[in-house]
N, C-alpha and C positions, 0 to 999 in steps of 0.2 A: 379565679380558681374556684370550682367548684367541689361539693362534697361528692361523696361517693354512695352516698344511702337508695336503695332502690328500696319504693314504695311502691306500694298499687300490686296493680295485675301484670302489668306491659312491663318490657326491658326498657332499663336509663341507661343510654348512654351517652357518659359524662367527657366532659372535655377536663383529663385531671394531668398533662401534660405541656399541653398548648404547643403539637405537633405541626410542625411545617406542613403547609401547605403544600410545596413541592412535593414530600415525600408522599401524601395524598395522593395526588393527581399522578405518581408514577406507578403507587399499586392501580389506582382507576385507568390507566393505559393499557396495564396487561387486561386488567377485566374486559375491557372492551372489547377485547379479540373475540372474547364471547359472547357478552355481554353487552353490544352498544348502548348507548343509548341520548336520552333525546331530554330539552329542557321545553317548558309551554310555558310560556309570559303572556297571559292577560291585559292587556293596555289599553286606557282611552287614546287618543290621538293626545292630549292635551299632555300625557306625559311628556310627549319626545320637546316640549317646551321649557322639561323639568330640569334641571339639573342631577336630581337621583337618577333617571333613568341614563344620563349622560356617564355620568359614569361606572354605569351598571355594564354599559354598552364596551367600556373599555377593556374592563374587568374581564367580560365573558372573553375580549379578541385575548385572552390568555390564558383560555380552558382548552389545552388540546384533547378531552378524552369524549367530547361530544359530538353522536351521528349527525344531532339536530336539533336544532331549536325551532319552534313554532311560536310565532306570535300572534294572537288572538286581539285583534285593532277595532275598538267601538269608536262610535259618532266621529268618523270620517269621512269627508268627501274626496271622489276620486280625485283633486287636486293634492289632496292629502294625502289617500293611499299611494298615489305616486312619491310623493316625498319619504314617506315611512321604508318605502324600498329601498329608498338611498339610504337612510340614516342607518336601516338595518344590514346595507350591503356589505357592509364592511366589514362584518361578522365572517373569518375566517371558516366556518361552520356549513352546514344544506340548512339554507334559512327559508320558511317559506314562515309568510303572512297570510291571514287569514282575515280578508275585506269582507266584515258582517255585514256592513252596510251595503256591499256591492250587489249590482244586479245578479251574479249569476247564485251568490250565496242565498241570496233572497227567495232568489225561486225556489231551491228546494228547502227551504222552513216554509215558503207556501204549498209545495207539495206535503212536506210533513202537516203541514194544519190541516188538510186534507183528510188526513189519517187519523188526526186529533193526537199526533205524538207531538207537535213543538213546543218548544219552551213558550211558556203565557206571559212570561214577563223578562223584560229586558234588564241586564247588570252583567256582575261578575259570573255569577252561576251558571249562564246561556252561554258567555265568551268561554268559559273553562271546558262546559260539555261539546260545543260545535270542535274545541280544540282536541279532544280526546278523540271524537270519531274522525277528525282528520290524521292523528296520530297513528289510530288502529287502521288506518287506512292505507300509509303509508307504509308500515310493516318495517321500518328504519330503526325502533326502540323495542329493547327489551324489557328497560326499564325507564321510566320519565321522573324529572323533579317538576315539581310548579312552585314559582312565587310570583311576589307582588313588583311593581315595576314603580313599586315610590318609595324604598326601600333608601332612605341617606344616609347608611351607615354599613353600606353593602363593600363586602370580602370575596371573592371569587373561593378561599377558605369554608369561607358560611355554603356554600353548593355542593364540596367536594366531600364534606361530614356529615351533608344532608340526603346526598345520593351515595355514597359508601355503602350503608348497610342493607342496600337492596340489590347491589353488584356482588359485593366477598360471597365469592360461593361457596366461603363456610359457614354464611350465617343460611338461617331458616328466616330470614325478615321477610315476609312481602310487601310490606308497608314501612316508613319509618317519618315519624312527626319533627318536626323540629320545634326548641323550645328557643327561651333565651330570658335577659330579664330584661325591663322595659324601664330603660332609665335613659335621658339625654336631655340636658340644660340644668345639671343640677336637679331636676325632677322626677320624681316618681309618675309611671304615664303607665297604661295600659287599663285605663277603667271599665273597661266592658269586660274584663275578664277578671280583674280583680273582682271590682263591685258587683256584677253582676253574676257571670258564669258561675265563680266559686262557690260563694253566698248561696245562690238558686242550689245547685246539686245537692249541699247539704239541706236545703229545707224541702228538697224533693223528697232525702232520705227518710226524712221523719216521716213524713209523709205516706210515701208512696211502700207499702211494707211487703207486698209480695214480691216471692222469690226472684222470679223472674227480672222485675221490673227495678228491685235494689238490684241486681248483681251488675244490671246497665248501668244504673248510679255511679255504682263503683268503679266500673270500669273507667268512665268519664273522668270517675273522681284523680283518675292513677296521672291525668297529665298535665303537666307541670302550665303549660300554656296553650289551652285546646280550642285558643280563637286564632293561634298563629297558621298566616296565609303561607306555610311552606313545609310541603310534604313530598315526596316520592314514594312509588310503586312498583311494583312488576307490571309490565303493561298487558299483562292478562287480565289483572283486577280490573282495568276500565271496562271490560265488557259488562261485566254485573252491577254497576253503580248506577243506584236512582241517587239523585243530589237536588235541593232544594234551589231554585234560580235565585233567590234572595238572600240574604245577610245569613240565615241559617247555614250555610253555602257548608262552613267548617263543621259545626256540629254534622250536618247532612251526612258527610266523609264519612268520621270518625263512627256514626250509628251504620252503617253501609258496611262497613270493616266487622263492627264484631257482628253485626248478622250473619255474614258470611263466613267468616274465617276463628280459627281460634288464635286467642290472644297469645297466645307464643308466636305466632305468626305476626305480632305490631311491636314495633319499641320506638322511641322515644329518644334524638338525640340533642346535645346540646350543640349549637353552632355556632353562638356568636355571646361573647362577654357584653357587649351594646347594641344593641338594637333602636332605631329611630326610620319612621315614616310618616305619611302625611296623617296628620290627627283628626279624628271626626269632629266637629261641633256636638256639644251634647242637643241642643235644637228642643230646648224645651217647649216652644210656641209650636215648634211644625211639628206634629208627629208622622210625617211621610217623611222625611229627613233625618241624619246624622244620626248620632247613638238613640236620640227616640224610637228611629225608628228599626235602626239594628237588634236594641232589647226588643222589644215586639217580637221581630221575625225569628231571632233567637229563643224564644220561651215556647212559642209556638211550635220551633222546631221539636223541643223538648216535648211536650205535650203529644203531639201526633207519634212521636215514638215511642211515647210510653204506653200510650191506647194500644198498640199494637204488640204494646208486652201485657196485657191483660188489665190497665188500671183505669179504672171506672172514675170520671172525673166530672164533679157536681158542682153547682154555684158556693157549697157551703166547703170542699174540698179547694175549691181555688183561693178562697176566703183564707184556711188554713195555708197555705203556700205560701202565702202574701205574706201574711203575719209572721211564720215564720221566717222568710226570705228576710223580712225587713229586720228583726231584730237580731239577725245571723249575719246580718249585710254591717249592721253598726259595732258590732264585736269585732267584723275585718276592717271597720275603718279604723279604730282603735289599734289593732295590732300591725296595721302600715303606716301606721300617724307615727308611734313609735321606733318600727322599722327604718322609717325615712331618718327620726330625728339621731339615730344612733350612730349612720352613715353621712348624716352632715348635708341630708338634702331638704330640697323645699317640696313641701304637701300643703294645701290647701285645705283644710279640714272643712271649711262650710262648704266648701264646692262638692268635696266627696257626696257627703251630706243631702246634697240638697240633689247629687245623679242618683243616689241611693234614693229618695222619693220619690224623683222620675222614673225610676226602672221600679219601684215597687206599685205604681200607678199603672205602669206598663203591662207586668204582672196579669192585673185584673182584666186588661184591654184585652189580653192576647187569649185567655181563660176564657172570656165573652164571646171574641169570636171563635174561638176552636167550639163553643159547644153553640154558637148557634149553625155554626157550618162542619158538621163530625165527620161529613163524607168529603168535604176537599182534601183533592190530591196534587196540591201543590210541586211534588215534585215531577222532574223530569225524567221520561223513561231510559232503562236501561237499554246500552248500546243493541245487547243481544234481541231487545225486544225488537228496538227498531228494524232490525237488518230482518228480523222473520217476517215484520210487517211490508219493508219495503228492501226485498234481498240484492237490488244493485246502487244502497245509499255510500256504501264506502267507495264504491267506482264513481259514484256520480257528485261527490266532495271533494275527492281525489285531483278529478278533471279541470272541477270549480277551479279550485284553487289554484292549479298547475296552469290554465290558464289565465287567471289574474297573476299571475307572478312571472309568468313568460315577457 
């Protein structure tokens, strides 16, 4: 049970009843008369091996309220995409998959490189945005949810309060985030948003003092868990969305949101009392892997979107960040070390510790290279750009697809 306190900027909404699921999905039946809409699952191949995605699979064959689901399939061979149809066929739903790796997807990201509009590096970010212009493509949703597909603690409940408040046509939501807390084994989990995200925003704030560029702070500051992989929209807002291909992928969102829209326009719901998926290595040795390299591309994210609210950032400026980051980072290990021991679970306090150095090292990395590369534009273009640059890409993704899936 959760409390009821709204903080921040954005709408909370809280899960203070623990409402049937059923009664859910029978208001999301009427909405859909007007309202359809569609879900986009992100996946490597490697999932459908998983057991999360297995019963994720089940879960969804008992959502009646959805047009469609799109599944977005990396590093598979066509021995695979054929198998991924079957596992997926069973999906009571209009399923279509989306074979990245396949020839006919291929040619037009070679057409797009052409242009110099494709995504430049391959992950989650390139699978989500190819699935979004297949979406607007398709014209079958009004509204879309996306989540993750390693999700082992997955509710077909957790979808229905997560797309709810972009369906009720009495709210004004065009966006709604979903939150949860991050506990499973007896442990406290979620360090890249504990240790990092939280900790960084507040030493941004000291930091970074102009109007403009605190009021982003703030906003950021308003959610509760702003690296969870599951959000929904109205699917108008995919048209305007530049999104970072890399780990920045959620921040990317959530800054793409308040540029655009006013925050009355986003809230924030609760979906799930537990949440558990697959854990990143913290990957202290590698820093092109696991949360090294997550913190990186997340600070980064941070950085290039504060330059673009006015804030001037110096080798002696990232210096300050850091320092503050770090001694703001060990006050919140201190108040979860606590946290944990009052609810009877186990934390690790030199592990926190010692990711709290790695990401404050990280910090410095990512400072380094934002100011020796000020003009990269890592992100990927918005849909509307594309389609002006190449006005028959939605027919010609459309086709892709519908013929890999025939």
């Amino acid at each position: 049970m959760s409390d009821f306190f709204q903080n921040g900027v954005i709408a909370n909404l809280h899960n203070l009843t623990d409402r049937k699921t059923e009664d859910l999905e029978a208001e999301l039946m009427e909405y859909s008369k007007d309202t359809p809409m569609s879900l986009l699952l992100p996946s490597l191949y490697s999932e459908l091996e998983q057991p999360a995605l297995e019963e994720i699979v089940q879960q969804l064959c008992k959502v009646p309220y959805l047009s469609e689901v799109v599944i977005g399939l990396d590093r598979a061979t066509e021995e695979q995409f054929e198998h991924a149809k079957e596992y997926f066929g069973r999906l009571p739903q209009h399923v279509r998959i989306l074979w990245n790796d396949g020839p006919r997807l291929q040619a037009i990201d070679e057409k797009l490189a052409e242009l110099n509009l494709a995504p430049k590096e391959l992950g989650k970010g390139r699978n989500v945005w190819y699935c979004m212009g297949y979406i607007l493509a398709s014209g079958k949703g009004r509204s879309v949810a996306l989540h993750d597909c390693d999700i082992k603690t997955y509710d077909r409940g957790m979808l229905a309060r997560l797309i709810y408040p972009v369906t009720n046509p009495s709210f004004r939501y065009l966006f709604s985030k979903g939150y949860y807390s991050r506990i499973a084994d007896n442990k406290l989990n979620g360090r890249a948003c504990r240790l990092l995200v939280s900790p960084l925003i507040r030493a941004l704030k000291t930091v970074c003092k102009d109007n403009e560029a605190f009021e982003y702070l703030e906003y950021l500051d308003s959610f509760r868990y702003a690296l969870s992989g599951e959000f929904a929209m109205k699917t108008d807002v995919l048209n305007h969305l530049r999104i970072p291909s890399d780990w920045g992928l959620e921040i990317g969102v959530l800054s793409e949101l308040h540029r655009n829209y006013n925050t009355r326009s986003i809230c924030q719901v609760d979906i799930a009392d537990i949440y558990d998926h697959k854990h990143q290595p913290l990957s202290a040795e590698d820093a092109a892997t696991g949360l090294s390299k997550m913190s990186t591309d997340i600070t980064l994210a941070f950085f290039r979107k504060l330059a673009t609210k006015g804030q001037v950032f110096s080798e002696e400026t990232i210096r300050s960040i850091k320092a503050s980051y770090y001694r703001t980072a060990l006050d919140y290990i201190e108040m979860y070390y606590n946290d944990a021991l009052i609810n009877g679970l186990n934390v690790d306090r030199h592990a926190e510790e010692q990711a709290v150095e790695l990401f404050g090292s990280n910090i410095m990395k990512a400072g380094e290279e934002f100011l020796a590369r000020p003009m990269a534009t890592p992100f990927m273009p918005s849909w509307n750009r594309v389609r002006a640059a190449m006005p028959t890409i939605f027919e010609d993704i459309f086709a892709a697809v519908e013929a890999d899936n025939s």
